[in-house]
C-alpha positions in Angstrom: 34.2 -3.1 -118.6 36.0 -3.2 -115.3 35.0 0.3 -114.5 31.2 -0.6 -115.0 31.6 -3.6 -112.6 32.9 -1.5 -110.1 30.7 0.8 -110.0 28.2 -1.7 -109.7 29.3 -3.5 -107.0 29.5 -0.2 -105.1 26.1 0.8 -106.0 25.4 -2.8 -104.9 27.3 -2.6 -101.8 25.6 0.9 -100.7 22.3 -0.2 -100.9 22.9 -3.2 -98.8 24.3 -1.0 -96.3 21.5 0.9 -96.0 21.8 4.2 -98.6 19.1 5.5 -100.8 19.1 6.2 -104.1 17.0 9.9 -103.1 20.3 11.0 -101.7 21.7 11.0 -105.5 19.9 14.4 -106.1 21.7 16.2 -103.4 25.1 15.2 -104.8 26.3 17.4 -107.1 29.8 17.6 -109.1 31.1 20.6 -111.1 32.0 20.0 -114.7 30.3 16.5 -115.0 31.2 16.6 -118.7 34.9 16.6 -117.9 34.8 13.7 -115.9 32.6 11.8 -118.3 34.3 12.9 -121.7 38.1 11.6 -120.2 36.1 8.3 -119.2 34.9 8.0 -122.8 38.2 8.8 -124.3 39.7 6.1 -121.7 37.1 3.5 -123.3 38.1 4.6 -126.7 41.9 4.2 -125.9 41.2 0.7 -124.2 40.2 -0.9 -127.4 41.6 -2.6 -130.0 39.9 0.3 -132.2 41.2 2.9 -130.2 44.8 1.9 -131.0 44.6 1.4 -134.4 42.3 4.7 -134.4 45.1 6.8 -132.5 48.3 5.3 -133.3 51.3 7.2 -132.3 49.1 9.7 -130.5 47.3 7.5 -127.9 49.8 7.9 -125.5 49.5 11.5 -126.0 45.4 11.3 -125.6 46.1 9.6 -122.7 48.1 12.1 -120.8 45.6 14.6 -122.1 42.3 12.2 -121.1 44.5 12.0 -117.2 44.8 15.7 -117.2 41.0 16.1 -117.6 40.7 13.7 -114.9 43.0 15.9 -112.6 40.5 19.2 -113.3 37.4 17.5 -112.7 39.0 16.0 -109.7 40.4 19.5 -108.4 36.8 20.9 -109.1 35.3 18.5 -106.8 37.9 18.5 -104.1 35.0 18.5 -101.4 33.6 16.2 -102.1 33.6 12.7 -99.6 36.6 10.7 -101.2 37.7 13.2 -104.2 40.8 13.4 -102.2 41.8 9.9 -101.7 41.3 9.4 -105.9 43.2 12.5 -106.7 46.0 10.7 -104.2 45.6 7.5 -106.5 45.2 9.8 -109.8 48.2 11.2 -109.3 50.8 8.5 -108.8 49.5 7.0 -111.9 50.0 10.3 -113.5 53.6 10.2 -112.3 54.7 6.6 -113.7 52.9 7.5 -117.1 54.6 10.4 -117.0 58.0 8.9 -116.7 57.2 6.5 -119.0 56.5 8.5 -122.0 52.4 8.5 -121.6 52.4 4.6 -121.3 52.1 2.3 -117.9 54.4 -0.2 -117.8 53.0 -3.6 -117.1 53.8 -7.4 -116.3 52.9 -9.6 -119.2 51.6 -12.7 -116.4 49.3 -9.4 -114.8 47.6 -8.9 -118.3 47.4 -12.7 -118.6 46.4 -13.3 -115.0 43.2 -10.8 -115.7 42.1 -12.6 -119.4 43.5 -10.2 -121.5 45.6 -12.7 -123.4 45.9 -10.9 -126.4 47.1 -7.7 -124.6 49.6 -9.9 -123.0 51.2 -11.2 -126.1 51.3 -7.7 -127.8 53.1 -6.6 -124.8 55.7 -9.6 -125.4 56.1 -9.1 -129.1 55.9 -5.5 -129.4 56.7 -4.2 -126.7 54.1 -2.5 -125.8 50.6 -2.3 -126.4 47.8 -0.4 -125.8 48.8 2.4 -123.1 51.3 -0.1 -121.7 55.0 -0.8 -122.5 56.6 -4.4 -121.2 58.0 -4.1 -117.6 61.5 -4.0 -117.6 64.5 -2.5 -116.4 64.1 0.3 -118.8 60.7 1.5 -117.7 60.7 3.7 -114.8 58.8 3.1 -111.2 57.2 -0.2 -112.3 56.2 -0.8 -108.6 53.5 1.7 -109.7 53.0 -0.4 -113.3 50.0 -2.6 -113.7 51.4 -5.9 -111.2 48.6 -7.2 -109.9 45.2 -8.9 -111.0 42.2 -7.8 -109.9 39.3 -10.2 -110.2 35.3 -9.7 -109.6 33.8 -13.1 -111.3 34.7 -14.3 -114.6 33.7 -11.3 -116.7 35.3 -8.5 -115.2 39.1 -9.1 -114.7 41.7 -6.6 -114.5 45.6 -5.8 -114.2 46.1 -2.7 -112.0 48.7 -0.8 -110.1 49.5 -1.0 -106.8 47.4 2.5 -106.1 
């Protein structure tokens, strides 16, 4: 849901500043399907269903959903701001990474952004989701999900630092 709101507010924000939506035919990405099926397999993974769906394996999809992420990226490295994501991409990448395919994250974060039921998994589990509990056994949590990122009531999110 976050993603969506986003990318509203951008298409939002362009308009106002004076782009057209005419210039979307000229723009043109290789292997579209990548980018989209890794962003459907990330809303798969970021349910409740998708959990309980992938058990042991989502951190595994998840890695594998980031990879696609990377090739689509790579693909479109011309294009105006590919760089810049592949820069964020890739950090994330690295913290997962170290962290056995999950992002550690701060319990008050996931409360701060509404997702209270997250938040206590996270306490009495350990981890949920793709996210273990911040601690001093989780690697690079200055990268981890810290901070909460808020665009109106409905769309709230905890997110790393890049």
């Amino acid at each position: 849901m976050f993603v969506l709101a986003v990318l509203c507010v951008a298409l939002i924000s362009s308009l106002l500043a004076g782009g057209r939506l005419r210039y979307v035919k000229n723009f043109r990405l290789k292997a579209l399907s990548l980018g989209v099926g890794a962003f459907a397999v990330q809303l798969l993974i970021f349910t409740s269903r998708g959990e309980s769906l992938l058990g042991a394996l989502l951190p595994w999809v998840y890695v594998l959903s980031l990879l696609m992420l990377l090739a689509f990226l790579l693909l479109n490295w011309g294009v105006f701001g590919v760089p810049i994501l592949l820069i964020g991409l890739m950090l994330n990448m690295l913290v997962i990474s170290a962290n056995a395919g999950r992002m550690p994250a701060s319990v008050g974060a996931l409360t701060g952004a509404g997702g209270v039921e997250e938040a206590d998994q996270l306490r009495l589990h350990g981890a949920a989701a793709n996210c273990d509990l911040r601690s001093d056994f989780t690697r690079l949590n200055m990268l981890g999900d810290n901070i909460v990122i808020r665009l109106g009531q409905s769309a709230q999110h905890a997110a790393s630092v890049i």
